[in-house]
C-alpha atoms as one frame of an Amber mdcrd trajectory, in Angstrom:
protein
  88.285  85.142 113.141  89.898  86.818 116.425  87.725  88.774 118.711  90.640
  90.247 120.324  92.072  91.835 116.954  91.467  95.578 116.773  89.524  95.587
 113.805  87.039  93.329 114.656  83.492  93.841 115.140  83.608  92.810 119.047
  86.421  95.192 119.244  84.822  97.705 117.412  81.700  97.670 119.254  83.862
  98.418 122.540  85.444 101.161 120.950  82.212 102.942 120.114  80.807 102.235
 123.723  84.431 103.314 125.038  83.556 106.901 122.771  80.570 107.085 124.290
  81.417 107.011 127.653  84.776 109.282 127.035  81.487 111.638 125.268  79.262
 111.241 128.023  81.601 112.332 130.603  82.850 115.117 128.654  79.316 116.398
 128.396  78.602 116.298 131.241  81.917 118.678 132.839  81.126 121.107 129.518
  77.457 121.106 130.828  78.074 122.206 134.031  77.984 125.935 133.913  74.335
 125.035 133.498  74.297 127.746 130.082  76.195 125.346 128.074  74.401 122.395
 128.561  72.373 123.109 124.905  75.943 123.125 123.320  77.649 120.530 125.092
  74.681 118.418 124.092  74.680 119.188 120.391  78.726 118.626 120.114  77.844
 115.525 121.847  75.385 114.347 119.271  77.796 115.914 116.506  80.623 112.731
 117.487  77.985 110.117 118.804  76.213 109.998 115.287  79.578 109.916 113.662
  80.992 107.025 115.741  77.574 105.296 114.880  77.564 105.532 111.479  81.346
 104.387 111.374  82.747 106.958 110.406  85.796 108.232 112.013  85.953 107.432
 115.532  88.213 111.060 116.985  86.158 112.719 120.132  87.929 115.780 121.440
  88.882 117.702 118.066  85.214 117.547 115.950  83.438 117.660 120.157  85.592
 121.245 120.316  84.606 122.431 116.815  81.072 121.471 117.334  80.581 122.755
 120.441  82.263 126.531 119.242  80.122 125.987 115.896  76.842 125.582 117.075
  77.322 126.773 120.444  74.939 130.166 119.549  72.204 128.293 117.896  72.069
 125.583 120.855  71.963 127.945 123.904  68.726 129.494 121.994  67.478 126.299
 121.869  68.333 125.079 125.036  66.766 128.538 126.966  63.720 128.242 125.130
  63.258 124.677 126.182  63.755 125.896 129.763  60.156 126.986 129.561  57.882
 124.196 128.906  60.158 121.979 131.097  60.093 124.037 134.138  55.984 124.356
 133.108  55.941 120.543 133.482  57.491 120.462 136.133  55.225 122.521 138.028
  52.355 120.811 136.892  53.392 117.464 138.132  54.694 118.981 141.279  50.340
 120.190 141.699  49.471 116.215 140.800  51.671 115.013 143.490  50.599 117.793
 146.037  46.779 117.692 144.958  46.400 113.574 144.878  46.119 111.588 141.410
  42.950 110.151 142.827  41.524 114.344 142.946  42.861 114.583 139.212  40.945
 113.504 135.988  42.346 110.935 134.319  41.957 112.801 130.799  44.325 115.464
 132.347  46.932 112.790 133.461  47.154 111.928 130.155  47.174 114.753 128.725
  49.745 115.953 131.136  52.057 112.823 130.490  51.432 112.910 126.635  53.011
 116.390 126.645  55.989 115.161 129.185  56.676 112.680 126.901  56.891 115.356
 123.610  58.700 118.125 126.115  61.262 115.233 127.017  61.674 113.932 123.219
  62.154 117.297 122.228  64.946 117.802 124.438  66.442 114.813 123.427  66.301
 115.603 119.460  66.294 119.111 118.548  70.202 118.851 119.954  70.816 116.054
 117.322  69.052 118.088 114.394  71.097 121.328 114.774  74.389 119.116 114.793
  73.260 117.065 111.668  71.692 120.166 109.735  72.464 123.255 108.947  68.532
 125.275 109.946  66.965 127.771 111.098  66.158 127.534 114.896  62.197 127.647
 113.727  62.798 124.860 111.528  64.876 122.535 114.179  62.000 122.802 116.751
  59.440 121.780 114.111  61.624 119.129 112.831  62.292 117.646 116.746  58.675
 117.696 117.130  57.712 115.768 114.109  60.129 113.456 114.736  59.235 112.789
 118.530  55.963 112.149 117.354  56.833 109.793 114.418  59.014 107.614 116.830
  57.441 107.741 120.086  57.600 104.381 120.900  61.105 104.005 119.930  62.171
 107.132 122.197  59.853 106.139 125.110  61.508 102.356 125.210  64.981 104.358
 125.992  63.354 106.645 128.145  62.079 103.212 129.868  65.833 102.092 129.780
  67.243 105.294 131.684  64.706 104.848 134.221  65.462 101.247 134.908  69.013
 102.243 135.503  67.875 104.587 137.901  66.046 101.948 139.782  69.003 100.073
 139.357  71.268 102.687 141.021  69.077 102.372 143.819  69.214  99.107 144.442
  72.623  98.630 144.019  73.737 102.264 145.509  77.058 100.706 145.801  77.365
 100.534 141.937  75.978 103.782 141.217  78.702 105.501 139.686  79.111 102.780
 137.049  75.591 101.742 136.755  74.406 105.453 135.810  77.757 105.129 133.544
  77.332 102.335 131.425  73.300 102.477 131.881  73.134 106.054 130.221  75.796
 104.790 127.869  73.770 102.118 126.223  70.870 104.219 125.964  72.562 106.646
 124.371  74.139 104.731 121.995  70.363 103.039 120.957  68.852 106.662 120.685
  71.899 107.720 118.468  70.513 104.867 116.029  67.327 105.926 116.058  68.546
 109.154 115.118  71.030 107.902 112.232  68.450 106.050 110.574  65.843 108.567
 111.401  67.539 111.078 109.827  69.088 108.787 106.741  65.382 108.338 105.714
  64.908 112.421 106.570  67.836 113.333 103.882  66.366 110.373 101.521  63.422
 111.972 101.494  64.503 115.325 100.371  66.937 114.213  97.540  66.195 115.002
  94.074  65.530 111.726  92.107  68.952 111.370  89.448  69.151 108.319  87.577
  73.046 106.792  88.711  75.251 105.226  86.063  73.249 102.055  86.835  70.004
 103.286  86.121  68.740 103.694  89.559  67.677 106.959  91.192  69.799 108.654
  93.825  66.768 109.170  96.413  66.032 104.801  95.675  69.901 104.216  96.812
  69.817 106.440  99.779  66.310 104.983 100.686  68.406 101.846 101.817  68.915
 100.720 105.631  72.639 100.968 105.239  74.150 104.186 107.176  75.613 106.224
 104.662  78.468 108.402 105.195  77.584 111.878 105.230  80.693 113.876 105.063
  82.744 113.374 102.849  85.715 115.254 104.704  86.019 111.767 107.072  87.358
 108.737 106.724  85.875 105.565 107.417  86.479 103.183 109.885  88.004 100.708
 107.566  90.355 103.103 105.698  91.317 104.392 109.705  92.881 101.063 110.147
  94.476 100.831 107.365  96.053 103.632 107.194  97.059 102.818 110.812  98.346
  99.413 109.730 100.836 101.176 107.248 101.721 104.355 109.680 102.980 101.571
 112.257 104.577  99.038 110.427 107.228 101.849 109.639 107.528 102.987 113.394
 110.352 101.349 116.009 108.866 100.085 118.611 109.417 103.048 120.816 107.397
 105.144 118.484 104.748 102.402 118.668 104.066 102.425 122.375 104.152 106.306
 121.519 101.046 106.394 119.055  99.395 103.647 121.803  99.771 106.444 124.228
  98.903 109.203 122.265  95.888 107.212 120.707  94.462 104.195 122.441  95.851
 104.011 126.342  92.825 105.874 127.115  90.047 103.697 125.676  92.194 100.532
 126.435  91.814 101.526 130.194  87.810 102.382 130.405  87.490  98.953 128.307
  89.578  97.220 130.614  87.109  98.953 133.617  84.390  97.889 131.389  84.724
  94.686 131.779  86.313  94.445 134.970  83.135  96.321 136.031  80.746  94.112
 134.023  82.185  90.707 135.977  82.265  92.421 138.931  78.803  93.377 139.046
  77.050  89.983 137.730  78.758  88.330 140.075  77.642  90.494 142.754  73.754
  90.703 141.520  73.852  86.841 140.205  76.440  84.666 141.238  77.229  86.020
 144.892  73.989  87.096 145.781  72.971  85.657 149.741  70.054  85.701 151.366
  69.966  88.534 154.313  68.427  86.490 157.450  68.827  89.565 159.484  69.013
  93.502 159.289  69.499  96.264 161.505  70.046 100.006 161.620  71.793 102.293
 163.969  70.014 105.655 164.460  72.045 108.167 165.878  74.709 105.018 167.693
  77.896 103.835 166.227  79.756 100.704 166.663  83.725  99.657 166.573  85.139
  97.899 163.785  84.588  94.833 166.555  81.183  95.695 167.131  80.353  95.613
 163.238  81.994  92.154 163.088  80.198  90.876 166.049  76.514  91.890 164.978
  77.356  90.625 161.121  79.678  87.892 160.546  79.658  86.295 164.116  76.007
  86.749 163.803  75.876  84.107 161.712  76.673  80.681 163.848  73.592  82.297
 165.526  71.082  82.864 162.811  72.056  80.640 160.029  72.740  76.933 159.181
  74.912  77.705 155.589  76.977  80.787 155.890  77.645  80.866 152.279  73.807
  81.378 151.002  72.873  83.750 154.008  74.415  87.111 155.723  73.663  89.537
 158.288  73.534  93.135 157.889  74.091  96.080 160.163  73.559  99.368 157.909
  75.397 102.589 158.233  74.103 105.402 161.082  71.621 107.873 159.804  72.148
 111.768 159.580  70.543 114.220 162.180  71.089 118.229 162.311  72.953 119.422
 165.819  72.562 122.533 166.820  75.771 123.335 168.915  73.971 126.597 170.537
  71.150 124.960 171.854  72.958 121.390 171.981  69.564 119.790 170.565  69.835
 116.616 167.946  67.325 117.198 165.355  65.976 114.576 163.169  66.845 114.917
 159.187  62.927 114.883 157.726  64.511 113.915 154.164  65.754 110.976 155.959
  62.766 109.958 157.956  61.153 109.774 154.292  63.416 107.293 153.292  63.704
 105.387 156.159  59.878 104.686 157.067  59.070 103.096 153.274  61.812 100.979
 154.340  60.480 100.005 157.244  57.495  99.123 155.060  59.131  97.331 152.654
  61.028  94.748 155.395  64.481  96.188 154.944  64.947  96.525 158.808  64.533
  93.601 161.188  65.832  95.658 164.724  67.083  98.987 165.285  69.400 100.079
 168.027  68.713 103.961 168.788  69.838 106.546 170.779  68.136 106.791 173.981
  67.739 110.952 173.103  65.957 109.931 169.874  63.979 107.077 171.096  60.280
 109.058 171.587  60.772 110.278 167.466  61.353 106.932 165.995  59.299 105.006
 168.256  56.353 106.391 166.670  56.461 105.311 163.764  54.558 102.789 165.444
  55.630  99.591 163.861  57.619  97.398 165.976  56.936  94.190 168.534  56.098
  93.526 171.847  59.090  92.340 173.871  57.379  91.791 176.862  58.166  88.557
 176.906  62.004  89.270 176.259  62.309  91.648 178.873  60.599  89.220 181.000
  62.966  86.581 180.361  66.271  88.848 180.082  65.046  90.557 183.819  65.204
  94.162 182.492  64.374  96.406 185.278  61.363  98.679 184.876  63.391 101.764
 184.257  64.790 100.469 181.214  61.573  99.892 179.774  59.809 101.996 177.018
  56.450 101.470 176.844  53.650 102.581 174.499  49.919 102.086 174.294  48.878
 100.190 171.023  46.288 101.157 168.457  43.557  98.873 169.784  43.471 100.035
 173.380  40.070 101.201 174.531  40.415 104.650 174.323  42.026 104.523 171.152
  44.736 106.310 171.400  47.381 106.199 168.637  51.153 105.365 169.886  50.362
 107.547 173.487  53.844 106.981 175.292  53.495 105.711 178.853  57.152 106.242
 180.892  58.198 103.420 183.521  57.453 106.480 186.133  54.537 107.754 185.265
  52.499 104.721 185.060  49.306 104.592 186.637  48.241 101.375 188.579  46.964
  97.719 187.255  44.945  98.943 184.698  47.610 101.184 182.778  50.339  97.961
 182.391  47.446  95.992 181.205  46.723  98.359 178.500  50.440  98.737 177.361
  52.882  96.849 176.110  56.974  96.917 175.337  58.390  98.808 172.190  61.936
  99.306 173.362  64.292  97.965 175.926  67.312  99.921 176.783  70.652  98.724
 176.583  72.985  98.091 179.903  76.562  99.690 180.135  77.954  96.019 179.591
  75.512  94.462 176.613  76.357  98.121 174.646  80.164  97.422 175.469  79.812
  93.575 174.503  78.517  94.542 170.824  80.247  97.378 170.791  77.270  99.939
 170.578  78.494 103.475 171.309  75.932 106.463 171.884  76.594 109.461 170.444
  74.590 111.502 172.624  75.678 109.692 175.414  72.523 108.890 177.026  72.311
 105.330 176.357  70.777 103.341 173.563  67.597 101.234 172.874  66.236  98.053
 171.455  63.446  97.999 169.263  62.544  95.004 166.932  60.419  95.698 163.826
  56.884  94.020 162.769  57.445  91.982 159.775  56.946  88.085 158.836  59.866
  86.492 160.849  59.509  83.107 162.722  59.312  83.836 166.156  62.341  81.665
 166.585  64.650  84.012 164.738  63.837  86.678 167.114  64.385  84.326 169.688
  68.127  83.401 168.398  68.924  87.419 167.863  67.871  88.372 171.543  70.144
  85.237 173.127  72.840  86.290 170.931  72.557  90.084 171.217  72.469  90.032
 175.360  75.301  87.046 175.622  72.241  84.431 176.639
């Protein structure tokens, strides 16, 4: 059999993912006036469960009459549900601010228990309204019931949106596709939960009539086969064959006409599809290196020849196999300026991200602006370089010290100025967090300040061999 012919079940498996990203972004641009979102999302689930069950595989016309349809009913719905998720909201937003350690366990689960049902209910009551025709009483109850019956089920996609989250993250690069194709194929598993769910809902209510072969209509629906629903569709089957005729009757002009008109779309996003999909494993798998080396520029810049000279050229430094191993140099950070009182002002929001990195070993060295240097040198976390600046003959005004946590007196990350040091005793008790950079090793890696008052050295505390170090401070001053 041929994979690549258009009815085949490969190919029709890409065009039901291909309708369910075409759905997903279409929700998501009729969701945005925020009021809409309860009938975008029911016109959404109106096509999905169609294009699961194979039935015809059309998305704009029945998303349109859906969404006009039930768009009443699902805005009810939808500003109803506003309530018990801004409610859990707020409650989690007290756990985080009060400590889980100050919170009874019984209550977290409690409180997640009814996340869970808030967040299954969201998912499914949109689904029921497009299948059924109910009340709005009877839709809720239904969505509960249902949540509850498949918990598992729904929390295992749940689980599957939130690994594509994390996977976002790690790959930030990729997150356009990632949240694309991630949301896509959990989608597509929740709409067949929902098919069979609600195959074995409808089964239930039939009335039991004997069939010409003597067995009841609710024992033939009971099966695990989908079963086509309305009648006014076509299948998927008789779709391509009634394509097959329409075509073989058309000169080719006409054909690459009904292409166009039909299929150039899908044929594109499943071209990106798997362009994407090679792209990425090859990226994550195949062309993964190991980083030796990483550093961040906080509130500096560098020229294009400056980038190249602290990554790639890095490398005859650092590393013995340049094709396993690269160095990295990340992007600068963002700060407020105020023009008026021409003060830089540290982002907080970013200072949250960047000290778990820290943490985690992301950065080995940071270069930072000299008018920055007494905010990010207290995050208190980087190495001595007395030795370094020592052997590299840095003068004593280009010399940031700080006193370290074990001093005497105990105090945490005091800063002690190359002017304002006191005597034998003071350089005894201090030691090196930051060297700053000369006019001619900033120019020779291309560093540029954007305040203009120099920049600074500092090398973070993590598990590298002293020898690395060693390599990065020959190579970063020219030694």
């Amino acid at each position: 059999m041929n994979i690549f012919k258009f009815d085949s079940p490969v190919m029709n498996f890409i065009s039901k993912v291909t309708d369910m990203v075409i759905l997903n972004v279409l929700c998501l641009i009729m969701s945005l006036p925020i009021v809409t979102f309860g009938a975008a999302y029911t016109a959404k689930y109106y096509v999905s469960m169609k294009i699961v069950k194979g039935e015809e595989s059309a998305v704009f016309k029945p998303y349109f009459k859906s969404f006009k349809e039930n768009f009443k009913q699902s805005t009810k719905a939808w500003l109803i549900l506003l309530i018990p998720m801004v409610l859990v909201a707020l409650d989690w937003v007290w756990i985080f601010n009060k400590g889980f350690k100050n919170v009874g366990n019984v209550y977290l689960i409690l409180a997640g228990f009814f996340s869970c049902i808030v967040i299954f209910v969201v998912m499914t009551i949109f689904p029921f309204i497009a299948r059924f025709e109910i009340t709005l009483k009877e839709a809720f109850k239904g969505a509960v019931i249902f949540s509850i019956l498949n918990f598992i089920k729904l929390l295992l996609i749940v689980a599957l949106e939130i690994i594509t989250v994390i996977a976002s993250i790690w790959y930030a690069r990729w997150l356009p596709l990632l949240l694309l194709f991630g949301t896509t194929s959990a989608f597509y598993f929740l709409n067949v939960v929902l098919v069979k769910g609600f195959n074995r809902l409808e089964a239930n209510m039939l009335k039991p009539e004997e069939n010409e072969e003597g067995e009841s209509a609710k024992e033939a629906a009971s099966e695990e086969s989908y079963t086509v629903l309305r009648p006014d569709e076509h299948t998927l089957k008789g779709k391509f064959e009634a394509e097959k005729e329409t075509v073989k009757g058309l000169t080719f002009k006409e054909k690459l006409q009904f292409f166009k008109d039909y299929y150039l779309v899908k044929t594109v996003l499943i071209i990106l599809a798997v362009v994407f999909a090679l792209w990425f494993f090859y990226d994550a798998f195949l062309g993964k290196k190991e980083t030796v080396y990483s550093g961040g520029l906080l509130y500096c810049n560098v020229t294009d020849d400056g980038m190249k000279h602290l990554t790639d050229d890095m490398l005859a430094a650092l590393a013995d196999n340049t094709r396993k191993k690269q160095v990295n140099l990340s992007n600068d950070m963002s700060f407020d300026y105020d023009e008026e009182e021409h003060e830089i002002t540290p982002d907080p929001s970013q200072d949250q991200m960047l000290f778990p990195m820290i943490m985690a070993g992301y950065y080995d060295y940071f270069i930072v602006d000299a008018a920055l240097i007494d905010h990010y040198e207290q995050f208190n976390c980087y190495k001595d370089l007395s030795k370094y600046a020592v052997k590299l003959g840095i003068s004593e005004e280009n010399i940031y010290y700080a006193l370290p946590e074990s001093t005497e007196d105990n105090v945490d990350n005091e800063k002690i100025s190359g002017e304002d040091k006191q005597g034998k005793d003071a350089k005894e008790k201090t030691y090196i967090n930051a060297i700053k950079l000369s006019d001619e090793v900033m120019g020779q890696n291309g560093i540029v300040s954007r305040s203009g008052e120099g920049a600074y050295l500092l090398l973070v505390n993590n598990n590298n061999e002293e020898a690395l170090d060693d390599a990065f401070i020959d190579y970063f001053f020219g030694e």
